[in-house]
N, C-alpha and C positions, 0 to 999 in steps of 0.2 A: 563370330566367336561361337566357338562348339556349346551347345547346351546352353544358353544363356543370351540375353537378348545384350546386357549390356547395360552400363549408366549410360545415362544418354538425358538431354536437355530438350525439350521442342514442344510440336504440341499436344493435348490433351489425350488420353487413350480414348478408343473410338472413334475418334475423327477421323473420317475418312476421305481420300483422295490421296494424291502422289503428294509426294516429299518437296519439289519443288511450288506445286500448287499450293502446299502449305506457307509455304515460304512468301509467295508472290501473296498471298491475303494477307497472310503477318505486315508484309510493307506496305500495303494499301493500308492497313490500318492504321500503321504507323505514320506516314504520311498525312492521312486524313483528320487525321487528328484526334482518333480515338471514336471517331463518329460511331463506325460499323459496329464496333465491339468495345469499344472502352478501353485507355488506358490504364496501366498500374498502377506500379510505383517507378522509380529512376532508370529502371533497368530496363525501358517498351515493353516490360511483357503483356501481353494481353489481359486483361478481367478474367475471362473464363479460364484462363492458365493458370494466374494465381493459385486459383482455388483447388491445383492439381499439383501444384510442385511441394516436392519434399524437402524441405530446409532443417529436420530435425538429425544430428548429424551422428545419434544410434543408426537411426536408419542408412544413413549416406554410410556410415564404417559398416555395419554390415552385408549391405549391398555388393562394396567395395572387395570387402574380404570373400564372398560369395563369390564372387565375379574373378577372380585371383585364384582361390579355390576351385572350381571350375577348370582355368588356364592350366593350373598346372597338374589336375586332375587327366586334365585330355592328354598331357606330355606322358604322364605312366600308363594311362591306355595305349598309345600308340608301341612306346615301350615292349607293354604286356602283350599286345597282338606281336609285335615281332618275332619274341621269343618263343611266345604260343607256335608261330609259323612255323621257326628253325626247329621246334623241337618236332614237329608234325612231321618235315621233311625225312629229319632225322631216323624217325621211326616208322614209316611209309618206306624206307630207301633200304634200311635194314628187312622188315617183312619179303622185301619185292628179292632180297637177294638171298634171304631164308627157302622162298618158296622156288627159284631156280636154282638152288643149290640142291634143294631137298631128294631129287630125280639124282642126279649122278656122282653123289654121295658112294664110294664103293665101301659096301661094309668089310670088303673084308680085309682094310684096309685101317686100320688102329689110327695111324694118323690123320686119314681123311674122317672118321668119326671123330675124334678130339677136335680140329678144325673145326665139325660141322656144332660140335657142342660147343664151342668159342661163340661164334657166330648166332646162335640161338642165346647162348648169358647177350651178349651186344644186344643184340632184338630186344628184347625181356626189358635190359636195362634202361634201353631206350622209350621205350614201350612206357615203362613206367617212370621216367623223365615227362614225356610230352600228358601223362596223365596226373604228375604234381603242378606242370604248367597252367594246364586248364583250368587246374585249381586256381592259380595263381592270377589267371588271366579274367575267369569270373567271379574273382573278389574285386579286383582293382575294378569291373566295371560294375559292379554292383555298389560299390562307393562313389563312381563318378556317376552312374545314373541317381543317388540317393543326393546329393551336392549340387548337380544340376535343377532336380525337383526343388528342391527351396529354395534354389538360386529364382529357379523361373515363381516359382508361388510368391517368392518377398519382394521378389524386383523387376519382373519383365512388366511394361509397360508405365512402369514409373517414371514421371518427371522428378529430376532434382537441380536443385540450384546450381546452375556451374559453376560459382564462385565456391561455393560450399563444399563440391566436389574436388576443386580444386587444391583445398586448404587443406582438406583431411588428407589429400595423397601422400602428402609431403610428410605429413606426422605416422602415418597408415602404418600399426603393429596387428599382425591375423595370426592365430592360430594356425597352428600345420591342420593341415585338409586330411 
């Protein structure tokens, strides 16, 4: 996920090693009976997890709506850089054809000047098309880098209950981003 680590269940932040390392100690624990690290409660999670999962479900809906916000954040970036492109094209393709036109222009020719002053209003207009774009294109990412930052400061590396995370999806109302 662009910009955002994600809800996600596992274990503690800091912990380090691979994903599945994690995993293979989690079942030796499980297995052992709780020796190495202690069990919880019903669910195997580990003691020292406990004491890391978010079960308060402000947090789980905001994380959620974060994480969403984010999603569809990244969909009008991609959006915004398109249109950014086409109109760049658009006004790079006009200049290129301003500046080989601009040579064999015959003045003294009335209609090849109106022509050549067509073609310069198009430049111009384009020109200042792909310069309301930009506009447009570092707004949208200065809102999805502002959305990602709290996404990542409220949520990246959080544990949450995935029953918890579960239950809220379903009811899950967010604010437009």
């Amino acid at each position: 996920m662009a910009g955002g680590a994600g809800i996600r269940a596992g274990p503690a932040p800091g912990r380090k090693g691979s994903a599945m390392r994690k995993t293979i100690i989690h079942g030796v624990a499980v297995l052992v009976g709780g020796a190495l690290i202690g069990l919880g409660g019903p669910s195997g999670t580990p003691a020292w997890a406990q004491d890391h999962i978010t079960t308060s479900l402000p947090a789980v809906q905001e994380c959620l709506c974060a994480e969403r916000a984010v999603s569809l954040l990244t969909e009008r970036v991609r959006v915004a850089k398109r249109r950014y492109n086409e109109a760049q094209r658009r006004s790079d393709a006009l200049s290129r054809q301003v500046d080989e036109a601009r040579g064999r222009v015959n003045t003294d020719s009335r209609d090849e000047i109106e022509a050549f002053r067509g073609l310069l209003a198009r430049r111009d207009a384009a020109a200042q098309a792909f310069r309301d774009e930009s506009q447009r294109y570092a707004s949208v990412v200065a809102r999805f880098n502002a959305v990602a930052a709290d996404n990542n400061a409220a949520c990246t590396g959080r544990l949450f209950d995935q029953e918890e995370v579960e239950s809220v999806k379903s009811t899950l109302v967010c604010p437009r981003p």
